[in-house]
N, C-alpha and C positions, 0 to 999 in steps of 0.2 A: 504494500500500500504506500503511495505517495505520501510524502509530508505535505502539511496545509499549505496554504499560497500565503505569501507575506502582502495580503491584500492592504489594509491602510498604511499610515505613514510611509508613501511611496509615489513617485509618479503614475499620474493614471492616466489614460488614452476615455475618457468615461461622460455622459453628460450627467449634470450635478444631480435631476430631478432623482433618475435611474439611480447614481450611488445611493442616493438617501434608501429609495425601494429596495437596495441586494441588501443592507447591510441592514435591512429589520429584518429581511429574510432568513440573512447569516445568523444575526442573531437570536429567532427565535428557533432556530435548524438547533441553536445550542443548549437553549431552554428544552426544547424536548425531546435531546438526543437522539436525531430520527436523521442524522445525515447518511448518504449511499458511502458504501466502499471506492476507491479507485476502479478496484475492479470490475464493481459491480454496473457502474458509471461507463466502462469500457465496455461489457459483453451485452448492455442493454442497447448502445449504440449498432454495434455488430450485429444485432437478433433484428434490430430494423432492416437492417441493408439484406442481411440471409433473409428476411420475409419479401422480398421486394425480388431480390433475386429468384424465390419458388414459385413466388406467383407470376412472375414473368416467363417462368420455364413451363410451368403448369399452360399455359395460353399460347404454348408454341413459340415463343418467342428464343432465339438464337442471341441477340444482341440488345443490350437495353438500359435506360438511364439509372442512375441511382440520386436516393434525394439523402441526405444528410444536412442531418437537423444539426444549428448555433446556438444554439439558446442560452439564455444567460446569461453572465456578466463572463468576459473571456480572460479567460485566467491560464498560467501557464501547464499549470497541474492538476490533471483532474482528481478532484473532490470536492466536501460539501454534497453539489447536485449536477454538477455541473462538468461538462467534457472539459479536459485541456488541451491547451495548442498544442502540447507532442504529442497527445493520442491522438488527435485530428491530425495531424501529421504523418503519422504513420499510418493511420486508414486509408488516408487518402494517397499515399506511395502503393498502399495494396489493392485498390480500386485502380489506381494506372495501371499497372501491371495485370490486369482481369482483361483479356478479349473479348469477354463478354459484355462488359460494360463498355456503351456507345458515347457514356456522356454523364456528368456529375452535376445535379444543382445543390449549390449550399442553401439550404432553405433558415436562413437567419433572421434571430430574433433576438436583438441585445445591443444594450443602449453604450455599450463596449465594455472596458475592464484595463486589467494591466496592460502597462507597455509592454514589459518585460515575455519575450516570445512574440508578439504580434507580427511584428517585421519579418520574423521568420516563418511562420505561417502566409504569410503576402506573399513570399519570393516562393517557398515551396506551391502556393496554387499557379502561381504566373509561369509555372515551370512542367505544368506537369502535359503530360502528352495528350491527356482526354478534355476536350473542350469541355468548358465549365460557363455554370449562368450561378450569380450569387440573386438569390430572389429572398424578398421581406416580404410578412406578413404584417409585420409587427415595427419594431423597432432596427433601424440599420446607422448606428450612431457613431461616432469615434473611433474605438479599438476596433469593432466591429464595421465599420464604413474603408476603413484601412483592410481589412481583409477582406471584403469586397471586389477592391480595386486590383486587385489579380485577378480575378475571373475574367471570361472571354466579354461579359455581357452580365449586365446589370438591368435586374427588373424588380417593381411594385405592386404590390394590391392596390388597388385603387381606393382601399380604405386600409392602407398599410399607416400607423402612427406618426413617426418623425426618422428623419434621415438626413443625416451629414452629423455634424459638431466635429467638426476637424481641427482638433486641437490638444492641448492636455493642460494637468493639473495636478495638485499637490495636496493629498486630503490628512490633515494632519492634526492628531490628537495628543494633547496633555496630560497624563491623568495622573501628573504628581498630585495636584491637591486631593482627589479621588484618595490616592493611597496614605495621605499626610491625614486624611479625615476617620481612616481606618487606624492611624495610629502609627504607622510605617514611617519609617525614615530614610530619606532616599540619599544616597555615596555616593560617588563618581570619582576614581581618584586615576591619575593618566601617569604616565612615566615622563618623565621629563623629555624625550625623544618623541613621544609620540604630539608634536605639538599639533599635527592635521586631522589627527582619528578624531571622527566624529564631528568634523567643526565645521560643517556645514548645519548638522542636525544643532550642533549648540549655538552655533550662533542666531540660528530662526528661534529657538528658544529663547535669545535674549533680544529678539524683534528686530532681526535683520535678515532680511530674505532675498537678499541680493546672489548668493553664491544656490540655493536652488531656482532661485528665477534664470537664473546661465542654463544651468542644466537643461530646465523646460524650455528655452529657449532653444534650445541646439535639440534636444529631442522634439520639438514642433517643425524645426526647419528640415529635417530628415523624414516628417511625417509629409508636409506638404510637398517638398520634393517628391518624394516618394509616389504621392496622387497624383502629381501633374506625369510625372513620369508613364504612372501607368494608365492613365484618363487621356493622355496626349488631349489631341484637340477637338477631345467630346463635351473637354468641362470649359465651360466658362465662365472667368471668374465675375461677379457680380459686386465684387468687393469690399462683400462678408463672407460668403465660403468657404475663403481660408484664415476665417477670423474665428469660426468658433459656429457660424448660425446655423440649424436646423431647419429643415424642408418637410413640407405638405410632399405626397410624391407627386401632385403635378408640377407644386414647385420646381421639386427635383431634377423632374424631367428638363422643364427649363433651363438649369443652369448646368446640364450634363450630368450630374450626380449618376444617374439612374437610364439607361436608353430605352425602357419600355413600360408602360404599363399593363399588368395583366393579371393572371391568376397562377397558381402554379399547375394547374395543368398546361397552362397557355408553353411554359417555358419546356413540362418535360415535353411538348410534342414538338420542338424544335430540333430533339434530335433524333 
């Protein structure tokens, strides 16, 4: 089993409303002790795609799409409820490598998640030999709108929620008074050499957030790179896009986000 994702105090790829919604999720997932295994999280993914695969052989079918579902906040490690980007990684390396499979829709719903993995999941869809359509029903935001942007072909519900927020963020929690109110007494003692560890996290602690704003700065410039690179000249920038804003999907469609609207039968029948 995977260790948990070091989801707060961390850059996120995420839009704000969505964190606030995963993290009562996460946290009442802890209050009732009812979270999936890693692995269980992996063989329920795989049990979709083998039912899709029998009932496509059942009907005669020789060659044929598969949908694989995003759902969630996109995290690098699957647990919690949630796939991560190396298990979607590696399905999706064993779905290329399938003859049988004509063709992959990510069927994505997630208002995104960690940075950390997404990039690598981008470059792994933009690469893979089976034409792909990333389609939303729901939410296609941030982390998730980034991995998107590898696929061959991007499409919408026409009553799909919000799309784009192309940017990142820094969601960051104190709970020293929290533990001073329990009685706790909190240490920090550095070697004299070590005068860098930690000094970005101490100095936002002492209200200076100039050395994580660098960061997200250089991680947003490699994001939006990253979109124009693989949207070439389908997106156009509107100049909010690549500021942060979210999209209606006909928005979307307007300023490139998205090249179609439809349903997701609409897409598996494109291949």
């Amino acid at each position: 089993m995977h260790g948990q994702n070091i989801f707060l105090n961390q850059p996120l790829a995420i839009d704000k409303n969505y964190l606030l919604s995963t993290i009562t999720n996460i946290i009442s997932g802890y209050q009732q002790k009812n979270f999936s295994s890693a692995e269980s999280i992996v063989q329920q993914a795989q049990s979709k795609i083998e039912m899709q695969a029998s009932s496509a052989m059942s009907s005669g079918a020789d060659v044929f799409p598969v949908v694989l579902d995003i759902n969630g906040p996109i995290i690098k490690y699957s647990s919690w409820y949630y796939l991560g980007t190396q298990d979607i990684i590696a399905i999706l390396r064993r779905l290329d490598r399938n003859q049988s499979v004509s063709g992959i829709v990510l069927n994505i719903d997630s208002g995104g998640g960690m940075v950390s993995g997404t990039a690598e999941l981008t470059h792994t869809i933009k690469n893979l030999s089976k034409p792909t359509i990333a389609y939303t029903g729901g939410y296609m935001c941030s982390a998730a709108m980034d991995i998107a942007s590898g696929a061959n072909f991007r499409m919408a519900n026409p009553f799909a929620d919000l799309i784009g927020s192309i940017g990142t963020m820094l969601s960051y929690q104190d709970f020293s008074k929290m533990f001073e109110k329990w009685g706790a007494t909190m240490y920090e003692i550095y070697a004299p050499q070590s005068t860098e560890k930690n000094k970005e996290f101490r100095d936002l602690q002492a209200g200076d957030s100039k050395a994580y704003e660098e960061r997200l700065k250089e991680m947003t410039a490699d994001f939006i790179s990253r979109m124009q690179e693989n949207m070439k000249e389908t997106l156009k920038d509107d100049g909010l896009v690549m500021k942060g804003k979210t999209y209606t999907p006909k928005q979307a469609l307007s300023v490139g986000l998205i090249n179609e609207i439809g349903t997701l039968e609409d897409a598996l029948v494109k291949f």
